[in-house]
C-alpha positions as MATLAB code, in Angstrom:
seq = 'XXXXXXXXXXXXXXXXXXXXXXXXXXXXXXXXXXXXXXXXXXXXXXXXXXXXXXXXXXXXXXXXXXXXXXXXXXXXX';
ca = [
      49.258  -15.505  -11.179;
      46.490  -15.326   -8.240;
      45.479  -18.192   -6.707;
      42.088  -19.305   -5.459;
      40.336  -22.369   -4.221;
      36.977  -23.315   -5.662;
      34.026  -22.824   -3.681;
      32.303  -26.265   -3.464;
      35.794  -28.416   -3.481;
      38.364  -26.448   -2.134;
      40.519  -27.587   -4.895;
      43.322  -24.814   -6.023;
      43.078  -23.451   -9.474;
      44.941  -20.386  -11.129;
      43.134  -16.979  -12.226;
      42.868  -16.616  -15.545;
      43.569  -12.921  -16.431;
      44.801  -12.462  -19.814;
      42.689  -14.105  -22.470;
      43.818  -14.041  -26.236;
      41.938  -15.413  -29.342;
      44.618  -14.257  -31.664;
      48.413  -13.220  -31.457;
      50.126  -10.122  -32.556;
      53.768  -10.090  -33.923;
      54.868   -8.626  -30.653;
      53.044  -11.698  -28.576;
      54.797  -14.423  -31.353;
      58.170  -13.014  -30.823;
      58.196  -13.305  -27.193;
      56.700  -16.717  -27.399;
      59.770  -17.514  -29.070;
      61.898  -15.321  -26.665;
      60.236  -16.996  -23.748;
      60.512  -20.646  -25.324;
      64.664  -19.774  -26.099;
      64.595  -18.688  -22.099;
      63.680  -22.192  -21.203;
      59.684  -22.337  -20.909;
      58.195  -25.056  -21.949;
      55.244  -25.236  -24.842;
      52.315  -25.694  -22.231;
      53.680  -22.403  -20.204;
      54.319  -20.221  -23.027;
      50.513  -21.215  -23.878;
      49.401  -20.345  -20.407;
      50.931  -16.997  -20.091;
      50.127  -15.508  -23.316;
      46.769  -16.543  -22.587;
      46.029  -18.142  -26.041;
      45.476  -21.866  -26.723;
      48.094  -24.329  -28.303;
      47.318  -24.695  -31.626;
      47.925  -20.370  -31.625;
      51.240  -21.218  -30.351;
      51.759  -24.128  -32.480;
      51.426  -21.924  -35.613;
      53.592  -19.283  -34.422;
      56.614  -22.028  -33.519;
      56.200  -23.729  -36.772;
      56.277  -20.847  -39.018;
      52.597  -20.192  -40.150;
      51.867  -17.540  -38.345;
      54.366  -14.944  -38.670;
      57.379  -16.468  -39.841;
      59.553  -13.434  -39.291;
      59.159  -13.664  -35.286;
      61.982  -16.134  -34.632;
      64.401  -13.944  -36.356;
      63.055  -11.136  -34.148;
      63.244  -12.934  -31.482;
      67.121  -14.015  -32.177;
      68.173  -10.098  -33.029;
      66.399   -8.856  -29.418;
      68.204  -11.992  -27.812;
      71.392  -11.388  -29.042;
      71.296   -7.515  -29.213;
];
């Protein structure tokens, strides 16, 4: 993740890069992978690019409720 310093303040802030209004099957399971790895909730957020409440969904079940099984088989495989 670049790093920059805003123009006026000087104050350090991280590029933005990826951007995501939805999530794809693929992006839920490695939410979950990366979440079983040790990230934490605010960091998987941040580097799928997507706010928490897409996140939330995926980690509770709503939205696709097959990608912690996924997840599991490609950890364990």
């Amino acid at each position: 993740m670049a790093i920059y310093e805003h123009p006026m303040t000087g104050v350090k802030l991280n590029d933005i890069s990826v951007k995501r209004k939805q999530l794809t099957l693929d992006e839920a399971i490695t939410a979950h992978i990366l979440r079983q790895q040790g990230e934490t909730f605010t960091d998987v957020v941040q580097r799928l690019g997507t706010n928490a409440n897409r996140v939330g969904e995926v980690f509770r079940g709503d939205a696709f409720p097959e990608a912690a099984m996924l997840a599991l088989k490609k950890l364990t495989s």
